[in-house]
PDB file of N, CA, C and O in Angstrom:
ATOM      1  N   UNK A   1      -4.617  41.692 167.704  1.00  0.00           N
ATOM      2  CA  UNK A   1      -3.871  42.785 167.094  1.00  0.00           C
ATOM      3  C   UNK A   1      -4.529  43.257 165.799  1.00  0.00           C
ATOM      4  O   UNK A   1      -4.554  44.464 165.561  1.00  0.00           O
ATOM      5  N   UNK A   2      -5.058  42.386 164.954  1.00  0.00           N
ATOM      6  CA  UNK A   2      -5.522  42.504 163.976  1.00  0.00           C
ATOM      7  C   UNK A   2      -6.681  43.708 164.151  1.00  0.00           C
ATOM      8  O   UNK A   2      -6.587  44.701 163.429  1.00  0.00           O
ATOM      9  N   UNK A   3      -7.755  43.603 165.102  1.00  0.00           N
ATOM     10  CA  UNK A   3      -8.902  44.417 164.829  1.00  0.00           C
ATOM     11  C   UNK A   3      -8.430  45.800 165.764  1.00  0.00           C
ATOM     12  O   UNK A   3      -9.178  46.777 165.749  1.00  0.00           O
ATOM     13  N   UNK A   4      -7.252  45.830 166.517  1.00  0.00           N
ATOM     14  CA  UNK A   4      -6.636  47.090 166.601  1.00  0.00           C
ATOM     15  C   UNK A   4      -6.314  47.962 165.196  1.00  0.00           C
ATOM     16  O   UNK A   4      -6.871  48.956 164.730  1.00  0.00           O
ATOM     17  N   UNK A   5      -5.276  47.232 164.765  1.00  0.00           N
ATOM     18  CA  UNK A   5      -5.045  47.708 163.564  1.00  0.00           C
ATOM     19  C   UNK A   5      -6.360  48.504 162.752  1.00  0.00           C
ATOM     20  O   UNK A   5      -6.519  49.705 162.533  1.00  0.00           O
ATOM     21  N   UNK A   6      -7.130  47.452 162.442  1.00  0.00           N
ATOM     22  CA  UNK A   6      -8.366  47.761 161.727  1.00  0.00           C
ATOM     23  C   UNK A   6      -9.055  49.618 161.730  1.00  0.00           C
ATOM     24  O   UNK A   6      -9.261  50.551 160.954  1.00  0.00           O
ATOM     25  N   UNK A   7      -9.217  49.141 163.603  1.00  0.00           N
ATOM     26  CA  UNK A   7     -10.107  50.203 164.346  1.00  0.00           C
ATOM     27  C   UNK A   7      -8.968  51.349 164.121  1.00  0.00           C
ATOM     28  O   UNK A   7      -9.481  52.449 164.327  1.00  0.00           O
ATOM     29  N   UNK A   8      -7.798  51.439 163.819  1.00  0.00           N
ATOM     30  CA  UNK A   8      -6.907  52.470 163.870  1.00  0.00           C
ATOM     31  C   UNK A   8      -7.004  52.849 162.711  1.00  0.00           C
ATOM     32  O   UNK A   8      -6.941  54.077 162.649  1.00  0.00           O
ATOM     33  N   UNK A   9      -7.179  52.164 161.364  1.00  0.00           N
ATOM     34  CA  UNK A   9      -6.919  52.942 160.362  1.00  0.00           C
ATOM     35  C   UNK A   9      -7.774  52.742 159.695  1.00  0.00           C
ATOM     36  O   UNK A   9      -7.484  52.305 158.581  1.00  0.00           O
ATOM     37  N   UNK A  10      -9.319  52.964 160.042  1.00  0.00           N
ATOM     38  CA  UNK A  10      -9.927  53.327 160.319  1.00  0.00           C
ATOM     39  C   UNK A  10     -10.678  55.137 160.467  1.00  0.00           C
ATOM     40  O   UNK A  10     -11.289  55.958 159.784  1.00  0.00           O
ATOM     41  N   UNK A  11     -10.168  54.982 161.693  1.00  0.00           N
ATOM     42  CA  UNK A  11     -10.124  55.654 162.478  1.00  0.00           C
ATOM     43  C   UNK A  11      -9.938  57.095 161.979  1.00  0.00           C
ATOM     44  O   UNK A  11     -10.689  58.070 162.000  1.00  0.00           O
ATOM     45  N   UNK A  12      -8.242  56.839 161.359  1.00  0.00           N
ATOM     46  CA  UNK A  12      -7.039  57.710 160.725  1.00  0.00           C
ATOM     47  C   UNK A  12      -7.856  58.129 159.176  1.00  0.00           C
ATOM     48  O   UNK A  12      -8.005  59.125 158.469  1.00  0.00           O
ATOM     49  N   UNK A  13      -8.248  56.703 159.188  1.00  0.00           N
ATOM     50  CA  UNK A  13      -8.979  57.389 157.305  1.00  0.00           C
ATOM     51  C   UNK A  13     -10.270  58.187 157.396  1.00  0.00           C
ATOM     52  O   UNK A  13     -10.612  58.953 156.495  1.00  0.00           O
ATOM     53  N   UNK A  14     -11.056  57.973 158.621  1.00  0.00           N
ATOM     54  CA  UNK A  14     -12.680  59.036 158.961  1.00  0.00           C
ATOM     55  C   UNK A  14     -11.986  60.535 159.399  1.00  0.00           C
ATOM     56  O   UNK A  14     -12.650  61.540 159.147  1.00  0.00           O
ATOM     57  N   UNK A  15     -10.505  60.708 160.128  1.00  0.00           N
ATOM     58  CA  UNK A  15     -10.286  62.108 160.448  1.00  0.00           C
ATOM     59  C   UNK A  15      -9.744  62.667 159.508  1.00  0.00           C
ATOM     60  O   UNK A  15      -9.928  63.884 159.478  1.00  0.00           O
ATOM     61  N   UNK A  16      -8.968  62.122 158.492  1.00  0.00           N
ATOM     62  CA  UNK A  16      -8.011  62.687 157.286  1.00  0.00           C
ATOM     63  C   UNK A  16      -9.279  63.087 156.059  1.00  0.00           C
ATOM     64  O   UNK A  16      -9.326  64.040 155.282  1.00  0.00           O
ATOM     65  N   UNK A  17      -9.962  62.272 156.203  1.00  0.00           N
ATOM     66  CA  UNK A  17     -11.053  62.223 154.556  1.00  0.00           C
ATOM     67  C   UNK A  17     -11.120  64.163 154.240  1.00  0.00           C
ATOM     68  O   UNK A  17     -10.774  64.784 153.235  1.00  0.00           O
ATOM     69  N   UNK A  18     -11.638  64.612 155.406  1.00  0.00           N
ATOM     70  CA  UNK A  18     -12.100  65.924 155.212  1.00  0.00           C
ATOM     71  C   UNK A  18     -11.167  66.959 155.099  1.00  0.00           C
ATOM     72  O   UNK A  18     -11.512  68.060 154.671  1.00  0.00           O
ATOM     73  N   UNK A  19     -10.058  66.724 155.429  1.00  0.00           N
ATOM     74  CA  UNK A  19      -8.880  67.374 155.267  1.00  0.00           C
ATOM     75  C   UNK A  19      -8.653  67.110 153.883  1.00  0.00           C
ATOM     76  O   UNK A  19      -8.683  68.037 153.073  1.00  0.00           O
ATOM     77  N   UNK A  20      -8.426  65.918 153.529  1.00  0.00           N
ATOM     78  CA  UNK A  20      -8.148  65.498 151.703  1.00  0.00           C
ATOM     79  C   UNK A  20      -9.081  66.632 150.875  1.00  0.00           C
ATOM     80  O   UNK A  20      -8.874  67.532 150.061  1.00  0.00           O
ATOM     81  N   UNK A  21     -10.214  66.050 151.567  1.00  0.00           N
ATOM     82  CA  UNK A  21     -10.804  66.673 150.277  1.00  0.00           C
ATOM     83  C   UNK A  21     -11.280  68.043 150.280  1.00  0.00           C
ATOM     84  O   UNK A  21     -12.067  68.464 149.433  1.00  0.00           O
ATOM     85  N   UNK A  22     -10.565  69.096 151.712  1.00  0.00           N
ATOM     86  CA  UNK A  22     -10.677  70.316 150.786  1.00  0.00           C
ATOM     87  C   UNK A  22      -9.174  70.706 150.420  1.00  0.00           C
ATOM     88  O   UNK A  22      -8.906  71.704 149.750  1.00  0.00           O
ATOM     89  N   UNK A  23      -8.430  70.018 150.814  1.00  0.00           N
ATOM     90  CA  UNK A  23      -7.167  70.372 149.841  1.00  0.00           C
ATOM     91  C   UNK A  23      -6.763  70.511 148.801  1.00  0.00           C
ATOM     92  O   UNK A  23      -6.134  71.415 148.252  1.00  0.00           O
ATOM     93  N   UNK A  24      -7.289  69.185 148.371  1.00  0.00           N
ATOM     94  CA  UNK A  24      -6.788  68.577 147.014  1.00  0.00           C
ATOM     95  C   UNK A  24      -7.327  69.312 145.366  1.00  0.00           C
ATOM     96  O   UNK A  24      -8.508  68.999 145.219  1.00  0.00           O
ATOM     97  N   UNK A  25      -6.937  69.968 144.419  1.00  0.00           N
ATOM     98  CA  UNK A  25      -7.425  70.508 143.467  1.00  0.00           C
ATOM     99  C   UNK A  25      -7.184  69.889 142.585  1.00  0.00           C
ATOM    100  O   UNK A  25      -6.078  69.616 142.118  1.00  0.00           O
ATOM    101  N   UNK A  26      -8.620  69.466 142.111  1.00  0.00           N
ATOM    102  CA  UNK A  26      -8.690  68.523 140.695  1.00  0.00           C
ATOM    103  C   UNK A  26      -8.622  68.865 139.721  1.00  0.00           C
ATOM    104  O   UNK A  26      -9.072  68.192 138.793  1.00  0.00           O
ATOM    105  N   UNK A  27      -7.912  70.297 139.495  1.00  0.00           N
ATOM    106  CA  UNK A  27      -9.164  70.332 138.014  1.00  0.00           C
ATOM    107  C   UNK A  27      -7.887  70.734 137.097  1.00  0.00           C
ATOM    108  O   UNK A  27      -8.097  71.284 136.016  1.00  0.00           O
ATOM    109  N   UNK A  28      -6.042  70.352 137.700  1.00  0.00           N
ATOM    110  CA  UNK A  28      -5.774  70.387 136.685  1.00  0.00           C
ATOM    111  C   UNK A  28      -5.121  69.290 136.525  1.00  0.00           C
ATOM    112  O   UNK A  28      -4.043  69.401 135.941  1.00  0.00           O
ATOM    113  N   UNK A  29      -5.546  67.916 136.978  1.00  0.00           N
ATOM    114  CA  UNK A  29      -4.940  66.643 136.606  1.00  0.00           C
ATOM    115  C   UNK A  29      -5.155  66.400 135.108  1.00  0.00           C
ATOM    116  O   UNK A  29      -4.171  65.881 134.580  1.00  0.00           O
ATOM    117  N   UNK A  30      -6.178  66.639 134.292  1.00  0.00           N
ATOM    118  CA  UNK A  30      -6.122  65.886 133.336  1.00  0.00           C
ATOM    119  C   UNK A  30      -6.294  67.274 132.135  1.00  0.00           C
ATOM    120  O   UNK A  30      -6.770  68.284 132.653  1.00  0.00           O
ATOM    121  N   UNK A  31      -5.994  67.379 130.804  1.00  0.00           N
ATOM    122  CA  UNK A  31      -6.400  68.880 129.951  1.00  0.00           C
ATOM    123  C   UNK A  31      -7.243  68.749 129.640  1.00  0.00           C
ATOM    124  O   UNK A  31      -7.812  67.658 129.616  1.00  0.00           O
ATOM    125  N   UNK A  32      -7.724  69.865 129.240  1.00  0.00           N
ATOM    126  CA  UNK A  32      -9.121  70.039 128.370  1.00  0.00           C
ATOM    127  C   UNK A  32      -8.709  69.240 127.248  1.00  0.00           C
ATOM    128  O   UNK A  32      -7.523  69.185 126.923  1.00  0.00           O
ATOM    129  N   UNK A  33      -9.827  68.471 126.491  1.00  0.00           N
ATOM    130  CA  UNK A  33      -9.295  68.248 125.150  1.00  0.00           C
ATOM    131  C   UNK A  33     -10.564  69.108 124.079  1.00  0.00           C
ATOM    132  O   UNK A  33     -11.759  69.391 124.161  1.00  0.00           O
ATOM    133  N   UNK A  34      -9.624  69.252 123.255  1.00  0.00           N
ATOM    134  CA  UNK A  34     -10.279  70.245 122.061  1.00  0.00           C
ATOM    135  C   UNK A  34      -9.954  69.271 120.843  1.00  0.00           C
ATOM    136  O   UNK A  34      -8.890  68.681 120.652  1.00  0.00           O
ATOM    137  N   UNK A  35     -11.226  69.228 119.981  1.00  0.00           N
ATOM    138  CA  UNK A  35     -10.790  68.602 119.061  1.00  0.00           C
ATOM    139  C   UNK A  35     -10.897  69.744 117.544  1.00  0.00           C
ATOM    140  O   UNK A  35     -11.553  70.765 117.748  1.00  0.00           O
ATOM    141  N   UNK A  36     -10.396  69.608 116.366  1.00  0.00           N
ATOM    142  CA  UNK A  36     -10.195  70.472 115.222  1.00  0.00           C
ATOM    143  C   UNK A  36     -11.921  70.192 114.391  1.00  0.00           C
ATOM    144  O   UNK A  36     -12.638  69.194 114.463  1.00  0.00           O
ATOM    145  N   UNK A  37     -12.079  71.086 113.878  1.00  0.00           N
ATOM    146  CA  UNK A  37     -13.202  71.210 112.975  1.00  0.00           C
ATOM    147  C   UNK A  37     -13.159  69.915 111.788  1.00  0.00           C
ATOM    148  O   UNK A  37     -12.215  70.115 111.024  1.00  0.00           O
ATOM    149  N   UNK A  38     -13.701  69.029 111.545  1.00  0.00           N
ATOM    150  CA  UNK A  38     -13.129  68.217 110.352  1.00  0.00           C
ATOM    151  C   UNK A  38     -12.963  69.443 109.087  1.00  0.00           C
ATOM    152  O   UNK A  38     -13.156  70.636 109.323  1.00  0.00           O
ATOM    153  N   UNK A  39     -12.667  69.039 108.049  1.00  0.00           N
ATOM    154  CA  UNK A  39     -12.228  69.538 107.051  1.00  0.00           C
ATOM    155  C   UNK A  39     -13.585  69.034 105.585  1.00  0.00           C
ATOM    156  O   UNK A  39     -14.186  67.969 105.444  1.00  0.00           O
ATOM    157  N   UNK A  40     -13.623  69.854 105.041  1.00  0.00           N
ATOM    158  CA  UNK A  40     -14.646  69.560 104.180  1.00  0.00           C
ATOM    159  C   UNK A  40     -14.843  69.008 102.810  1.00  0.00           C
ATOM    160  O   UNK A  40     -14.546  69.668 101.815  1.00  0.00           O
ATOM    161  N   UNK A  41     -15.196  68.158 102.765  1.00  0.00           N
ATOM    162  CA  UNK A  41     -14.776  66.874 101.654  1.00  0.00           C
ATOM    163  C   UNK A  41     -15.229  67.450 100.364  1.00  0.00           C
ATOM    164  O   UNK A  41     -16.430  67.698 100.260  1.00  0.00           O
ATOM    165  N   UNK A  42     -14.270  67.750  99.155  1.00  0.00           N
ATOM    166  CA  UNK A  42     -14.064  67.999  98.443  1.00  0.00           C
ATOM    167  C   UNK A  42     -15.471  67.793  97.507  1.00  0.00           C
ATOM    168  O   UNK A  42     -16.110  66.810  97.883  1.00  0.00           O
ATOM    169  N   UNK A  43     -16.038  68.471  96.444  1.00  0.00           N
ATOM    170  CA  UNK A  43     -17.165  68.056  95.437  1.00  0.00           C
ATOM    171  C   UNK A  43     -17.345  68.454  94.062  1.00  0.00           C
ATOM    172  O   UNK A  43     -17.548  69.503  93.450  1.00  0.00           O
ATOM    173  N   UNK A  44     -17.158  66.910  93.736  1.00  0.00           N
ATOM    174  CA  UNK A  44     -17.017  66.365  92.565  1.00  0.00           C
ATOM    175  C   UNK A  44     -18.329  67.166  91.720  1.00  0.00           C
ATOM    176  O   UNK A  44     -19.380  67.613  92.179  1.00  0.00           O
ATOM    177  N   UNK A  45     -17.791  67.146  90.258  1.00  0.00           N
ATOM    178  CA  UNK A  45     -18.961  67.513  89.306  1.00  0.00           C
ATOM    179  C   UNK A  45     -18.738  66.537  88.057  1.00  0.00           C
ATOM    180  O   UNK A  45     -18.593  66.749  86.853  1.00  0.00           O
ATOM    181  N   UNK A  46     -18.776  65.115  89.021  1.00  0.00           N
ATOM    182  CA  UNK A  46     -18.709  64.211  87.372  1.00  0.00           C
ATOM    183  C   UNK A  46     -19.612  63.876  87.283  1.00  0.00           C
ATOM    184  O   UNK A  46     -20.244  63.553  88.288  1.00  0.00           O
ATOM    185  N   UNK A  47     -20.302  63.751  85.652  1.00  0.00           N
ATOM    186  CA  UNK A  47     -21.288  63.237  85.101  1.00  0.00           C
ATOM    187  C   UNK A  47     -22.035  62.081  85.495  1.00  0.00           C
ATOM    188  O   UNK A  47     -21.671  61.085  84.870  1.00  0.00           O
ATOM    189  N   UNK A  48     -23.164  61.821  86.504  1.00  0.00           N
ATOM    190  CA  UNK A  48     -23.438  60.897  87.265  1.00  0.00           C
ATOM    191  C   UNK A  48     -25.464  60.294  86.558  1.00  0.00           C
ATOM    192  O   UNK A  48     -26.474  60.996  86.619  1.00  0.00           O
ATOM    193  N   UNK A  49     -25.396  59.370  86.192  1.00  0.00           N
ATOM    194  CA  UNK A  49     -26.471  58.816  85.604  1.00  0.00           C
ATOM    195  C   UNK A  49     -27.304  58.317  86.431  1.00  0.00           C
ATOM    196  O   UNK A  49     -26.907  57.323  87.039  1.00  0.00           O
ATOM    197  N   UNK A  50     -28.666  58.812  86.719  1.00  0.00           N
ATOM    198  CA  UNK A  50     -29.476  57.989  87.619  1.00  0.00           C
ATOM    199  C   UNK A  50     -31.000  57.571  86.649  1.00  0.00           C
ATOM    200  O   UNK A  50     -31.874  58.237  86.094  1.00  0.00           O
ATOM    201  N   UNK A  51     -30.717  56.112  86.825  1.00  0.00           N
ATOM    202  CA  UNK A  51     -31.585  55.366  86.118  1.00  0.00           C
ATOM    203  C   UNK A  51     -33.095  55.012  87.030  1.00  0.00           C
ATOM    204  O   UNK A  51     -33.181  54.961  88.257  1.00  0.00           O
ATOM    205  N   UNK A  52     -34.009  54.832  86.210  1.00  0.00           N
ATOM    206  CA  UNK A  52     -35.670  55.078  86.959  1.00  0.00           C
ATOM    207  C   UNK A  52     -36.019  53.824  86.711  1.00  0.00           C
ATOM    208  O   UNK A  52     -37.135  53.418  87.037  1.00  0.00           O
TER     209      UNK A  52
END
């Protein structure tokens, strides 16, 4: 019984595959993601000493 089974679904999954996959539309399972511009880090004008 077992390799009936097998050979059947099988069988069922080689005639369905092509049907699935022109049905099925992927493209709106998941969103676009957009991310924001960072923001621009502020600049300082303190008196900064660089020694030689």
């Amino acid at each position: 019984m077992k390799p009936l089974m097998i050979a059947l679904s099988l069988t069922l999954a080689t005639m369905a595959a092509p049907v699935m996959a022109l049905s099925v539309d992927m493209s709106n399972l998941t969103p676009t993601l957009t991310f924001p511009e960072p923001a621009p880090e502020p600049v300082s004008q303190d008196a900064v000493i660089i020694s030689k």
